[in-house]
Backbone as CSV, one residue per row, in Angstrom:
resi,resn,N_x,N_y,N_z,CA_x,CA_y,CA_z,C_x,C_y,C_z
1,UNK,0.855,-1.200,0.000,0.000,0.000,0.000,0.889,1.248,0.000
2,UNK,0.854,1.745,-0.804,1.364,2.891,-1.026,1.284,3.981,-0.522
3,UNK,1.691,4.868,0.424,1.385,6.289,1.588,1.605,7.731,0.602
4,UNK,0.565,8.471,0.606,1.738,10.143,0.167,1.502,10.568,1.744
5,UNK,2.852,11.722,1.713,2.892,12.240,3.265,3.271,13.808,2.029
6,UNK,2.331,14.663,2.801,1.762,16.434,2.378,2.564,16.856,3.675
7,UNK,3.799,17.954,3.307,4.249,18.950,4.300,3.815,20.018,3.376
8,UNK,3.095,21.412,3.862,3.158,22.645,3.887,3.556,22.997,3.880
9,UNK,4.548,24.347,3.875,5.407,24.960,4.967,5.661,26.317,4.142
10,UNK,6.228,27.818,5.025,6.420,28.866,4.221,7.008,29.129,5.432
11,UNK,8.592,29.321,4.876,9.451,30.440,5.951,9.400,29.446,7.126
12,UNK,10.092,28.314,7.194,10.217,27.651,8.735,11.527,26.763,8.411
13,UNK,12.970,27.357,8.132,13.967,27.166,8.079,13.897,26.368,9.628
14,UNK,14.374,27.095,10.285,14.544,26.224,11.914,14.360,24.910,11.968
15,UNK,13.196,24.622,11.619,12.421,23.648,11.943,12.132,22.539,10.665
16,UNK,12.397,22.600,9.339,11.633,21.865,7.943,12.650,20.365,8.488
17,UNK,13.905,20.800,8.646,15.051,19.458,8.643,14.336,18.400,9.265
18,UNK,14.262,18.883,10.701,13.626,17.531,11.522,12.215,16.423,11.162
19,UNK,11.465,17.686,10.697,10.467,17.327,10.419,10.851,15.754,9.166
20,UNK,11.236,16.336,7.927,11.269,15.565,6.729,12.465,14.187,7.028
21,UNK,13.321,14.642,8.325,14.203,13.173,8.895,13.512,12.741,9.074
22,UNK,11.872,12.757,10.113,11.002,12.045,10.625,10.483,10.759,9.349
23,UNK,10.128,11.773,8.436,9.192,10.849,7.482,10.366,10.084,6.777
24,UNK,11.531,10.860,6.783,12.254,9.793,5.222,12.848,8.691,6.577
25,UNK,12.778,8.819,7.869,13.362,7.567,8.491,12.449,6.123,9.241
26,UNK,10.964,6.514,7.967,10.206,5.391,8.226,10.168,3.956,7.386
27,UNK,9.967,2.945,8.035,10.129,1.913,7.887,9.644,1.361,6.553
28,UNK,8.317,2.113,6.659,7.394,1.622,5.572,7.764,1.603,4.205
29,UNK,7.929,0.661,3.200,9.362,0.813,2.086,8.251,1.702,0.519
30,UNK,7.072,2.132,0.978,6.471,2.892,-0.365,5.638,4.262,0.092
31,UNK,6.739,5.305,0.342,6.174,6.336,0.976,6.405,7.473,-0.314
32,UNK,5.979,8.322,-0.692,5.573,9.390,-1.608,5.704,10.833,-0.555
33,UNK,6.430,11.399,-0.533,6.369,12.717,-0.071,6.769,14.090,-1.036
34,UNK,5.313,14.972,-0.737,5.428,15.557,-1.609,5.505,17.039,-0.375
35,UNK,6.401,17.953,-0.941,6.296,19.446,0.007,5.565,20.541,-0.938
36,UNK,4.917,21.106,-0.080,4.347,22.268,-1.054,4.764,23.857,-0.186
37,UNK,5.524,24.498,-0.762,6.297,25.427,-0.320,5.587,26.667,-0.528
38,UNK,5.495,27.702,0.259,4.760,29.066,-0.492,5.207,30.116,-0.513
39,UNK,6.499,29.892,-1.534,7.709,30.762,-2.053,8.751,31.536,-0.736
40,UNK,9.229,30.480,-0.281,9.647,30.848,1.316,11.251,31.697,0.900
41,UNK,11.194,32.625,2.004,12.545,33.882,1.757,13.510,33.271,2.645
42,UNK,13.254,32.781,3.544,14.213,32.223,4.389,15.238,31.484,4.795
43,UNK,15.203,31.105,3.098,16.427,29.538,3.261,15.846,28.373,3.079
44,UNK,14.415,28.166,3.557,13.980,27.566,3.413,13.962,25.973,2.242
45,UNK,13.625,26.993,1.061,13.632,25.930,-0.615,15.519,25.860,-0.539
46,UNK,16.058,26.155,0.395,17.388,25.614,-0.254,17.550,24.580,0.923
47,UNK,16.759,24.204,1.864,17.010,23.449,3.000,16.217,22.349,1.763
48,UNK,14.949,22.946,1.144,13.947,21.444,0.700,14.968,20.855,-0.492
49,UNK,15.948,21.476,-0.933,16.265,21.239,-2.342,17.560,19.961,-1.608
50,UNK,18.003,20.299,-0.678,18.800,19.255,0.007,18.348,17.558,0.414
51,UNK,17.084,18.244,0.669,15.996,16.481,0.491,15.991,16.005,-0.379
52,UNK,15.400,16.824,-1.429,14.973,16.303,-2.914,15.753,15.135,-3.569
53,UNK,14.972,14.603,-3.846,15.950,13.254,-4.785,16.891,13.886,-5.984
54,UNK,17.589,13.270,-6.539,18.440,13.700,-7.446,17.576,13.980,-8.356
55,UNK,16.300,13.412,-8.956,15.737,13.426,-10.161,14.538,14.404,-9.843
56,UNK,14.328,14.793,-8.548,13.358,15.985,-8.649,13.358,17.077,-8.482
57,UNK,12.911,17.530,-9.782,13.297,19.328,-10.204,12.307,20.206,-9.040
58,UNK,12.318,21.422,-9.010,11.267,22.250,-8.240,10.234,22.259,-9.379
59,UNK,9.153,22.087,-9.071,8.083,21.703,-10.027,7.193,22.988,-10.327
60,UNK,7.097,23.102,-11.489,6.754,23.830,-12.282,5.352,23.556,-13.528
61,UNK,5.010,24.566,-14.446,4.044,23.826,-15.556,2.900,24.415,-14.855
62,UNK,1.517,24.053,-15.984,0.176,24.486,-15.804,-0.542,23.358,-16.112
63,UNK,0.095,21.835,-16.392,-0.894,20.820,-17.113,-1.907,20.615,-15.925
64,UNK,-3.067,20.515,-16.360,-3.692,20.455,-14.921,-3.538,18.385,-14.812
65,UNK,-3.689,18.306,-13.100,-3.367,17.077,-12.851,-5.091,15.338,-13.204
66,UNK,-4.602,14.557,-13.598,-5.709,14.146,-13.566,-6.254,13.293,-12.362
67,UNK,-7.336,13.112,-12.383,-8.037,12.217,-10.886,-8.781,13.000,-10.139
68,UNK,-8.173,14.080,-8.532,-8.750,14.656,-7.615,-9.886,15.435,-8.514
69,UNK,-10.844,16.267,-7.912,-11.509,17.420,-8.141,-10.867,18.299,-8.227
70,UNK,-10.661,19.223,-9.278,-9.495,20.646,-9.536,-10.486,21.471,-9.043
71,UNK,-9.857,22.725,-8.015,-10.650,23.797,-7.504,-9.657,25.429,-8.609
72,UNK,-9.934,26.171,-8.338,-9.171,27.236,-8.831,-8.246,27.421,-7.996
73,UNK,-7.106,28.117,-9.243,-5.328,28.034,-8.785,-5.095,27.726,-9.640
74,UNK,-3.270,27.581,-9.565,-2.601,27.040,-9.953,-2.463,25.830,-9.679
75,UNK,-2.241,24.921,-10.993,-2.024,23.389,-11.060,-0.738,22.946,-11.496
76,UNK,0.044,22.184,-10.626,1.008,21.465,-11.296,1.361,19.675,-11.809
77,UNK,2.512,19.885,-12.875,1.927,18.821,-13.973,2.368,17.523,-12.362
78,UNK,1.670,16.203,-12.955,1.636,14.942,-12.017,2.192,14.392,-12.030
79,UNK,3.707,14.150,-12.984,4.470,13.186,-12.891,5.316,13.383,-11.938
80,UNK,5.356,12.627,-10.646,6.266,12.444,-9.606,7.206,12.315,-10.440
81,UNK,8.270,13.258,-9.618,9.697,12.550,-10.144,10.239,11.092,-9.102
82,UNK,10.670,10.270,-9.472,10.824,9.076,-9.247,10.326,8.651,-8.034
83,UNK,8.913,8.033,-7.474,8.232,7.727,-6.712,8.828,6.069,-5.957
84,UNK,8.896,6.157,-5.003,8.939,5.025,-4.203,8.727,3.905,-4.940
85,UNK,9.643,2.611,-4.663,9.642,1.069,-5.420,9.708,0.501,-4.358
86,UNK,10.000,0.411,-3.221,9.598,-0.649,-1.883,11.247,-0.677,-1.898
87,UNK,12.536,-0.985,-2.827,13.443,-1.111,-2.680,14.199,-0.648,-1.773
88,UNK,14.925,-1.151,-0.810,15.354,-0.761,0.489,16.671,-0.050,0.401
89,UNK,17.264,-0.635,-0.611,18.185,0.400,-1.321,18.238,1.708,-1.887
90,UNK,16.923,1.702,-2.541,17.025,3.406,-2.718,16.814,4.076,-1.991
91,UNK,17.384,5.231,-2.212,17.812,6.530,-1.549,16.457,7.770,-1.561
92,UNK,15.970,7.554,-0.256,14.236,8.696,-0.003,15.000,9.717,-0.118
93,UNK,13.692,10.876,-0.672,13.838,12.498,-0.304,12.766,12.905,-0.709
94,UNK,12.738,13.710,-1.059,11.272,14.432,-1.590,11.011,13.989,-2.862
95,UNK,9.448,13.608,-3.429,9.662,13.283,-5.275,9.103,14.491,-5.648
96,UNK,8.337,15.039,-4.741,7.578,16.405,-5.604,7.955,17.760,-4.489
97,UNK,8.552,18.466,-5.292,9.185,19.860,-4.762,8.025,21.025,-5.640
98,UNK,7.118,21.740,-4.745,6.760,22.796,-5.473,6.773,23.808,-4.341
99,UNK,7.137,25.222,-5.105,7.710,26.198,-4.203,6.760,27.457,-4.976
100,UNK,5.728,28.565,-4.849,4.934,29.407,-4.921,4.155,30.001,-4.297
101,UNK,3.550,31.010,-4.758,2.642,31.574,-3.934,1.777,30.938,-3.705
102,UNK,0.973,31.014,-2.546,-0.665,30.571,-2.288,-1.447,31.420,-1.729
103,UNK,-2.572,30.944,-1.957,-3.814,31.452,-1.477,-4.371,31.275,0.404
104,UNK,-2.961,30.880,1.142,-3.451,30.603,2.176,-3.138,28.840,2.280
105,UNK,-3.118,28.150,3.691,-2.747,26.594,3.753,-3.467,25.571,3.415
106,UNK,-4.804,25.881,3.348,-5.517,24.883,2.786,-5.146,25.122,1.381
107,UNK,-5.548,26.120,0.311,-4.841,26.493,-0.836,-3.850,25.553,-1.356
108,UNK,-2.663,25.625,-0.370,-1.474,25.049,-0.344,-1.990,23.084,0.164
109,UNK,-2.859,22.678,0.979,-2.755,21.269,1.458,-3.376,20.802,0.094
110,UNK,-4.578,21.526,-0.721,-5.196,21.114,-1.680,-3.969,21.197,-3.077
111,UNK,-3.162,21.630,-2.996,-2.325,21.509,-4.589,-1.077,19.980,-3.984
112,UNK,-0.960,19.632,-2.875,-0.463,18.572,-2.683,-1.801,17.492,-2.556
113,UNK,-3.141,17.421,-2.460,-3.366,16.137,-2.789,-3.801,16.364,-4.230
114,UNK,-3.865,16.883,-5.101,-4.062,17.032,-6.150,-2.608,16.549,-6.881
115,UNK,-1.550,16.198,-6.362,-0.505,15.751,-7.135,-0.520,14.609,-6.252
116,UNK,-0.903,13.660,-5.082,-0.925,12.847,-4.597,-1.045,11.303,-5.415
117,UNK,-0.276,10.568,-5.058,-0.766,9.311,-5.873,-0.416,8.191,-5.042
118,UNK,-0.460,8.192,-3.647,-0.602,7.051,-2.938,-1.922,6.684,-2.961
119,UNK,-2.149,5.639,-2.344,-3.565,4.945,-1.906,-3.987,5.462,-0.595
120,UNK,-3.006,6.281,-0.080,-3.561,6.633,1.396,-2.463,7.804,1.611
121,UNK,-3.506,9.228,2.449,-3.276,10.390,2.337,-2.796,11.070,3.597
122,UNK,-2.097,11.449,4.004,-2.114,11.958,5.415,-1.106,13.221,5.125
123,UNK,-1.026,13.963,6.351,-0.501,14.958,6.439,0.957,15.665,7.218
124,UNK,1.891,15.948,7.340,2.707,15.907,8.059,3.018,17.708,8.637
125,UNK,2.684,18.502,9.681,3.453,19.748,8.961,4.267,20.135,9.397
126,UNK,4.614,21.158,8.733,6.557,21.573,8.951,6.562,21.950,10.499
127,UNK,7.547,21.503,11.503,7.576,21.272,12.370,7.489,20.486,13.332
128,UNK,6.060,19.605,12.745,5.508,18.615,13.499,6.587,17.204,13.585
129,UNK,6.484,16.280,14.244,7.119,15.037,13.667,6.314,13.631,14.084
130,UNK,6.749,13.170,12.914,6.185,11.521,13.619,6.436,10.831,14.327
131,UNK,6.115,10.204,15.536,6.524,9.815,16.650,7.895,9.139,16.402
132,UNK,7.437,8.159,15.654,8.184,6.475,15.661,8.466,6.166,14.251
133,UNK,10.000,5.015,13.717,9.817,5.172,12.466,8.465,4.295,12.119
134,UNK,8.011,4.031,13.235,7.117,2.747,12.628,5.905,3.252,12.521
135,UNK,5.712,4.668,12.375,4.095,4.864,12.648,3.567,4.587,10.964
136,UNK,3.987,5.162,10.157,3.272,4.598,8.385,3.132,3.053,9.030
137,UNK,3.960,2.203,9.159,3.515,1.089,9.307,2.527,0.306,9.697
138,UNK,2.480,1.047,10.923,1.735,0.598,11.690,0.235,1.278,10.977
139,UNK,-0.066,2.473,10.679,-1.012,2.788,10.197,-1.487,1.556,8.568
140,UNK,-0.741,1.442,8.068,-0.851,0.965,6.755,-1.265,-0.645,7.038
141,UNK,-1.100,-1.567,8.472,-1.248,-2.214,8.963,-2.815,-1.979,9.355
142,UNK,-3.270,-1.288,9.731,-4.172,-1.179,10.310,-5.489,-0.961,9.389
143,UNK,-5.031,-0.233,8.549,-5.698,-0.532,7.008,-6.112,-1.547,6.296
144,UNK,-4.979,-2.190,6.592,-5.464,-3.688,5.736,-6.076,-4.552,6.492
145,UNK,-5.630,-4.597,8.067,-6.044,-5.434,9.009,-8.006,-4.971,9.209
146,UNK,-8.107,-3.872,9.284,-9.842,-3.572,9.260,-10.512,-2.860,8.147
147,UNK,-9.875,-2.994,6.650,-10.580,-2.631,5.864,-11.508,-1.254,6.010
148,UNK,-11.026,-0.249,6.364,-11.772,1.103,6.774,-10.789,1.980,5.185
149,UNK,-12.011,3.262,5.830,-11.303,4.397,4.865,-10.529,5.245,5.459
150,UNK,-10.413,5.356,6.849,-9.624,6.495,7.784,-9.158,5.810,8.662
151,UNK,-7.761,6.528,8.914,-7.164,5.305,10.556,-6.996,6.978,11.275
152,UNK,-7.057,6.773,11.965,-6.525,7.645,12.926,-6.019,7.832,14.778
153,UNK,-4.906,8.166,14.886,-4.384,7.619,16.209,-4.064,9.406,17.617
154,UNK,-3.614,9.110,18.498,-3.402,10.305,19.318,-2.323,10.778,18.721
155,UNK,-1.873,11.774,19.912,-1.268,13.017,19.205,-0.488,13.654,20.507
156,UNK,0.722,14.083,20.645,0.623,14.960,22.208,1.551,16.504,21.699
157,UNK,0.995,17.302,22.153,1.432,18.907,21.619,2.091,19.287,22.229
158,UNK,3.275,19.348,22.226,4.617,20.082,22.616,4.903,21.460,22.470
159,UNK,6.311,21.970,23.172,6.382,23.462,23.096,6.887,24.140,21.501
160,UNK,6.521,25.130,21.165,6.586,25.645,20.098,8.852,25.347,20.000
161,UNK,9.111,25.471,21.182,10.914,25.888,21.193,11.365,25.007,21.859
162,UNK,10.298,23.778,22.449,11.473,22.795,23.024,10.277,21.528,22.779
163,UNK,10.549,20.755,21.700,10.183,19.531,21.976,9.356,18.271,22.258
164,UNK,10.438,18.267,23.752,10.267,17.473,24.747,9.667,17.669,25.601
165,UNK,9.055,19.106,25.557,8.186,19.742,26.877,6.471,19.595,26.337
166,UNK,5.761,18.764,26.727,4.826,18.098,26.383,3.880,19.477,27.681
167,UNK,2.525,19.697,26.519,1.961,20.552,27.165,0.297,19.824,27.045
168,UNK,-0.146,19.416,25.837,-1.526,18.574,26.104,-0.833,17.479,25.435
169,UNK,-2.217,15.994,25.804,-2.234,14.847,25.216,-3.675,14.642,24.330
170,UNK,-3.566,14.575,23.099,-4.932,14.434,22.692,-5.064,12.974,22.130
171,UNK,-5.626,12.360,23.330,-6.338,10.983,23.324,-7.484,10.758,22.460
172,UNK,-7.562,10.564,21.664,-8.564,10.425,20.340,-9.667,9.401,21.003
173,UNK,-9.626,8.271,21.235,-10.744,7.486,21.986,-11.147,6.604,20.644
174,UNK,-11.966,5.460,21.342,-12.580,4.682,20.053,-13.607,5.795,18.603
175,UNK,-14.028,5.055,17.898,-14.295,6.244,16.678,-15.860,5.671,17.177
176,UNK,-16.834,6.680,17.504,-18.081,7.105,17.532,-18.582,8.007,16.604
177,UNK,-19.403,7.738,15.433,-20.164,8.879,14.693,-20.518,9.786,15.205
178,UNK,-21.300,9.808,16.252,-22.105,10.829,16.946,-20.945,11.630,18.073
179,UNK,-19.565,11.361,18.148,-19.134,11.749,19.259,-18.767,13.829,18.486
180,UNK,-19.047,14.070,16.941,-19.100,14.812,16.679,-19.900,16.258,17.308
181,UNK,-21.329,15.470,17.594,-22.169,16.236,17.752,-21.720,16.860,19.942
182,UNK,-21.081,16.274,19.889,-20.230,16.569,21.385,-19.308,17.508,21.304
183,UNK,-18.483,17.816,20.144,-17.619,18.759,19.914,-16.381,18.190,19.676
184,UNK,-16.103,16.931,19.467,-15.235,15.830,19.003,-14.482,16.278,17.600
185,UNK,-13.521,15.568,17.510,-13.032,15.914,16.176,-11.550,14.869,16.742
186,UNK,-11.105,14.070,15.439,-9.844,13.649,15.521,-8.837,14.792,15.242
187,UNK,-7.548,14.064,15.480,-6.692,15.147,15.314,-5.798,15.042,13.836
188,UNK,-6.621,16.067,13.048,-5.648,16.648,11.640,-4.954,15.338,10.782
189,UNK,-4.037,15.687,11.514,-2.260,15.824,11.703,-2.102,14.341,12.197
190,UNK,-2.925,13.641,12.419,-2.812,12.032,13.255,-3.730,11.065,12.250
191,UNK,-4.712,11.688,11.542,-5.765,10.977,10.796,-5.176,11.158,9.210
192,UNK,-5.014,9.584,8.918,-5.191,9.133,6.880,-6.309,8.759,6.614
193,UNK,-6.399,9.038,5.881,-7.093,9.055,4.668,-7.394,8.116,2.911
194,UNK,-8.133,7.354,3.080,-7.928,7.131,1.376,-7.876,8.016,0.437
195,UNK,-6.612,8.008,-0.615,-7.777,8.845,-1.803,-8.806,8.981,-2.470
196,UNK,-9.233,7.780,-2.388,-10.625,7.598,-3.062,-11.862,8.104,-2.221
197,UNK,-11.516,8.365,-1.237,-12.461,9.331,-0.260,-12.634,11.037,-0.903
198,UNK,-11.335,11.278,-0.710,-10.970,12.862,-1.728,-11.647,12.869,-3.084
199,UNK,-11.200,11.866,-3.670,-11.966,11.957,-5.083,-13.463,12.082,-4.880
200,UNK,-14.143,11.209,-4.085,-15.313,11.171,-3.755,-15.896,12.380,-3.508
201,UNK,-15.439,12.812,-2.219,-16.257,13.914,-1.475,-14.990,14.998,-1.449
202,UNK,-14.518,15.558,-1.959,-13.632,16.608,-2.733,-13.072,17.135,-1.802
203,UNK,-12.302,18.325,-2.012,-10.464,18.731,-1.167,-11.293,19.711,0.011
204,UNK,-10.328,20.345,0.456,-10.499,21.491,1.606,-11.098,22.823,1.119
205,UNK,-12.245,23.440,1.663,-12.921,24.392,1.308,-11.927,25.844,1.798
206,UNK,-11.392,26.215,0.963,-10.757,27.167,0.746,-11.545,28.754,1.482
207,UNK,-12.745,28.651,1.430,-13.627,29.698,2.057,-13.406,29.807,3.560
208,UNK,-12.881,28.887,4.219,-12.630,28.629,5.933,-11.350,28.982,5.571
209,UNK,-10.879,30.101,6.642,-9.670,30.323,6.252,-8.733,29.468,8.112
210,UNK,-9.607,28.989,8.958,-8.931,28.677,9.888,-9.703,26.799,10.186
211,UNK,-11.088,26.641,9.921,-11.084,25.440,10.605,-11.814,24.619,9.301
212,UNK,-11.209,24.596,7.955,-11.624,23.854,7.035,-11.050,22.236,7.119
213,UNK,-9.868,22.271,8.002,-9.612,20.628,8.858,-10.662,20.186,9.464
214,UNK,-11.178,20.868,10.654,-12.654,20.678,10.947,-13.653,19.817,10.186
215,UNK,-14.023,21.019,9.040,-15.058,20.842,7.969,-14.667,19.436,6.936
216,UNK,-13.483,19.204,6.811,-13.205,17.953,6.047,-13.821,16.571,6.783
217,UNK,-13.096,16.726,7.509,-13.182,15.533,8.620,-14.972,15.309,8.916
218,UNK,-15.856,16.165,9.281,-17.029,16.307,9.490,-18.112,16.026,8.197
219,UNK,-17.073,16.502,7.128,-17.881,15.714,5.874,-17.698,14.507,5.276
220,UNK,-16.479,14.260,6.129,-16.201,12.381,5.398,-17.102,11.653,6.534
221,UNK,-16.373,11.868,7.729,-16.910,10.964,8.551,-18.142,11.434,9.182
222,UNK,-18.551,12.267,9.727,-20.042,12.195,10.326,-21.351,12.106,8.729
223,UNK,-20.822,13.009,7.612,-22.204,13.372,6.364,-21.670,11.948,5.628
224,UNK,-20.755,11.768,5.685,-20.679,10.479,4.718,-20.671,9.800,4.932
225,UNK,-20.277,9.320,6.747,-19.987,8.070,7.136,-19.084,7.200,6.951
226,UNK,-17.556,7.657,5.957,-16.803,7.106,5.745,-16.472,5.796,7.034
227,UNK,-16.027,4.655,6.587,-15.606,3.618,7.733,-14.170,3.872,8.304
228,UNK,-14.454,4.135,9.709,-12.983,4.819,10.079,-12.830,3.794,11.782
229,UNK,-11.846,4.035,11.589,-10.782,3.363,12.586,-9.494,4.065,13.733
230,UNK,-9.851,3.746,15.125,-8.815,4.231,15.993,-8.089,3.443,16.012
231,UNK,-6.322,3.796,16.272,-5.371,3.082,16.793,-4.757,3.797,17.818
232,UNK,-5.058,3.051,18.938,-4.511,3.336,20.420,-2.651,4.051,20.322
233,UNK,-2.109,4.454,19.806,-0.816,4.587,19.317,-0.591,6.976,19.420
234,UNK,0.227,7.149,19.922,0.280,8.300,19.308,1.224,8.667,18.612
235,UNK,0.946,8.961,17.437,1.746,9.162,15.593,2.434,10.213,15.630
236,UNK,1.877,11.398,16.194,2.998,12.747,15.964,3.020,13.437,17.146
237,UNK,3.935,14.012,17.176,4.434,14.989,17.886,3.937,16.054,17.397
238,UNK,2.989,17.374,17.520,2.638,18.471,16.955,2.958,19.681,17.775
239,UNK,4.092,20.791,17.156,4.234,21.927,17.750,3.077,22.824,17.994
240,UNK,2.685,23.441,18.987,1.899,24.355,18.938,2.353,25.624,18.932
241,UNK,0.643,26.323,17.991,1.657,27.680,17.536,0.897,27.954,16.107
242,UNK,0.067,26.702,16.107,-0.832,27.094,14.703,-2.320,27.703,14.800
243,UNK,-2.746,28.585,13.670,-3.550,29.249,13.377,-4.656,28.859,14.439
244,UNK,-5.255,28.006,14.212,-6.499,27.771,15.612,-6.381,27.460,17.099
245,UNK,-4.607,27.586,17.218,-4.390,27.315,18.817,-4.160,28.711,19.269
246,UNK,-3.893,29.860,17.943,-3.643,31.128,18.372,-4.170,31.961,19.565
247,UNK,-4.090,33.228,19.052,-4.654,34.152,20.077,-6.208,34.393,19.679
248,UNK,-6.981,35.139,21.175,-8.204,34.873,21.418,-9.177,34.700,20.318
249,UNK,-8.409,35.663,19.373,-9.633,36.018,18.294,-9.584,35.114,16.959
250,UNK,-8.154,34.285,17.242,-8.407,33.237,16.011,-9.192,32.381,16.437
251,UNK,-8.904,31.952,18.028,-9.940,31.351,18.400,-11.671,31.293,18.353
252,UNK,-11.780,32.558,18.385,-12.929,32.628,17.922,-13.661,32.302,16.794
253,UNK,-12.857,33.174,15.646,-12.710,32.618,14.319,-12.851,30.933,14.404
254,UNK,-11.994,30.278,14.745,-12.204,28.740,14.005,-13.685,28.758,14.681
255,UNK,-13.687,29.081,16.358,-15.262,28.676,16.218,-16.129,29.102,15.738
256,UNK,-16.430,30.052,14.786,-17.809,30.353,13.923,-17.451,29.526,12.678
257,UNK,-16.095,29.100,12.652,-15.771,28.212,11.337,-16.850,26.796,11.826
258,UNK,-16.468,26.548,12.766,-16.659,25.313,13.291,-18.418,25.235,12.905
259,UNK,-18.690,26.056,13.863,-20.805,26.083,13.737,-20.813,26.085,12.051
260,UNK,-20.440,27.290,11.286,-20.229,27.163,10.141,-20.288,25.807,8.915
261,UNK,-19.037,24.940,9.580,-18.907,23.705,8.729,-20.303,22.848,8.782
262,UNK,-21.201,23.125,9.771,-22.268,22.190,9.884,-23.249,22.604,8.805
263,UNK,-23.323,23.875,8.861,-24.354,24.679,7.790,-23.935,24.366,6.219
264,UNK,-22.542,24.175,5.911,-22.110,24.364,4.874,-22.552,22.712,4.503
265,UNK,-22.682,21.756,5.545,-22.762,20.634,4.753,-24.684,20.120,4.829
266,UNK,-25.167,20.928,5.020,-26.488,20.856,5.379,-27.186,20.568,6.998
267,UNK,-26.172,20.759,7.476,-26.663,19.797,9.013,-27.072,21.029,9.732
268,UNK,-27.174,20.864,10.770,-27.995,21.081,11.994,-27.012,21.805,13.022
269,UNK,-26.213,22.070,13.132,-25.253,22.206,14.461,-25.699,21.974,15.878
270,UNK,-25.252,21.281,16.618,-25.961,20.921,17.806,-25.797,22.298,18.889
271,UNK,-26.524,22.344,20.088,-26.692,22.731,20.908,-25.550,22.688,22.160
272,UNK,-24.559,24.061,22.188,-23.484,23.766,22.718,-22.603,23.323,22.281
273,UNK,-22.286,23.352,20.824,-21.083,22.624,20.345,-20.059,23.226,20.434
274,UNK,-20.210,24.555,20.520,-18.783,25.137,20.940,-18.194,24.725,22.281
275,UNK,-19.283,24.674,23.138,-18.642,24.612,24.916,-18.356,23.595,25.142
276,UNK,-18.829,22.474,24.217,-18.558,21.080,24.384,-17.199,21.048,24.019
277,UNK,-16.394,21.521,22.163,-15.347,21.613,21.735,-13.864,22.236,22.567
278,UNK,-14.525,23.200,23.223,-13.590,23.956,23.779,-13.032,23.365,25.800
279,UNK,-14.384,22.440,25.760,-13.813,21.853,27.039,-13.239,20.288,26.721
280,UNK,-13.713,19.829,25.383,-12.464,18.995,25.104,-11.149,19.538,25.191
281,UNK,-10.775,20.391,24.596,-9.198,21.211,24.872,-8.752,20.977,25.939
282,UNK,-9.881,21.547,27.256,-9.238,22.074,28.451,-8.760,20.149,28.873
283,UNK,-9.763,19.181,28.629,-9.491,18.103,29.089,-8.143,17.155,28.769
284,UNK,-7.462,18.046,27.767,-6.494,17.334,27.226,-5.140,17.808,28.025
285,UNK,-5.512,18.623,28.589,-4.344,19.231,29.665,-4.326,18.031,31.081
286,UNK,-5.435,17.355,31.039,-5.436,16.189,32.336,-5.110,14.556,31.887
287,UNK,-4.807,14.723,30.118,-4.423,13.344,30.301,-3.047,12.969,30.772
């Protein structure tokens, strides 16, 4: 089974190295990593160009890609440069290097699954890291072992400047449909994906400029019911420091995103879903 792993990133020199050691030092022998850069000043594209495989150029072109749903933007052409063979001998790095402007990170998460060509989608972002080399594995295991469309595992959020200094644990719990309507949500950054889910029920709504992670997740699995799966395991390490952990008023923001995503997919928003969402947070400070 074949994995793509999506890094983001704009201007996070410090931090891109560790991150992309994480993924190229996993076990799993057919991993696809593609970075989508958004024309970073910092050093950055010369840190990604050091990953890059020998055979992959910074990617360029307008062919639009075939398969996903194309939203507006820029499209780049689909031929991975030399994609994963299971061979334990070859030498990982990046196969797809694209470095430009965007419209914002979803913008940017949607032009990497649109060049995606694993069987299974997940996300990595600059900074963040994967626990263990074994977590693809173990996820890709877990796939085959229960035949679902989503795996998804915990997560524990560390300090933006150190690490090892663990500040929440987000314990994901068995997968309940309804645990949505509580203010539930897996975490991002911990949950794959099939592609054939994406193709299905289409990319990140670009109109949410803070909780369209939210809104994805809420349209596969609660409106669609996609078949999804917990694994007791926690997969990444996630810095905090991003857009919806911000200050008060982004906070706010994701939550009218949040009530929002329910409307946008026809539903109902429950009663209290914010106070419910927001005291999940506080509870993750007691695991």
């Amino acid at each position: 089974m074949k994995v793509t792993l999506i890094t983001v990133c704009r201007n996070v020199a410090p931090v891109i190295a560790e991150t992309l050691d994480s993924v190229l030092a996993q076990t799993h022998p057919d991993i696809e990593l593609i970075v989508i850069d958004g024309a970073s000043t910092d050093g950055t594209v010369e840190i990604l160009r050091e990953f890059a495989r020998s055979s992959t150029p910074l990617r360029g072109g307008t062919k639009p890609p075939q398969g996903l749903p194309t939203q507006e933007g820029t499209l780049r052409d689909t031929k991975a440069a030399g994609s994963s063979t299971g061979d334990p001998a070859e030498v990982r790095g990046i196969n797809v290097l694209v470095s430009e402007p965007d419209k914002g990170i979803y913008d940017a998460m949607n032009k990497g699954l649109r060049l995606a060509t694993g069987d299974v989608i997940g996300f990595v972002n600059a900074g963040d890291l994967l626990m263990t080399p074994t977590v693809i594995a173990d996820v890709v295991s877990a796939f085959k072992r229960a035949h679902v469309d989503a795996v998804y595992g915990d997560i524990i959020m560390v300090d933006e400047h150190d690490i090892l200094k663990v500040h929440r644990t987000w314990l994901s719990g068995t997968y309940h449909r309804e645990n949505f309507r509580r203010g539930w949500m897996p975490p991002h950054v911990g949950t794959f994906i099939k592609k054939s889910i994406y193709e299905q029920h289409g990319l990140f709504n670009t109109d949410l400029r803070i909780g369209a992670d939210y809104e994805i997740l809420l349209r596969f699995m609660y409106k669609h019911q996609i078949k999804t799966l917990h694994v007791r395991e926690v997969l990444v390490r996630f810095r905090l420091g991003g857009m919806s952990n911000g200050n008060v008023r982004q906070i706010l923001q994701a939550n009218r995103e949040v009530r929002a995503s329910w409307k946008l997919n026809g539903l109902q928003a429950p009663p209290l879903l914010v106070t419910r969402k927001l005291w999940s947070k506080v509870m993750q400070f007691f695991h």
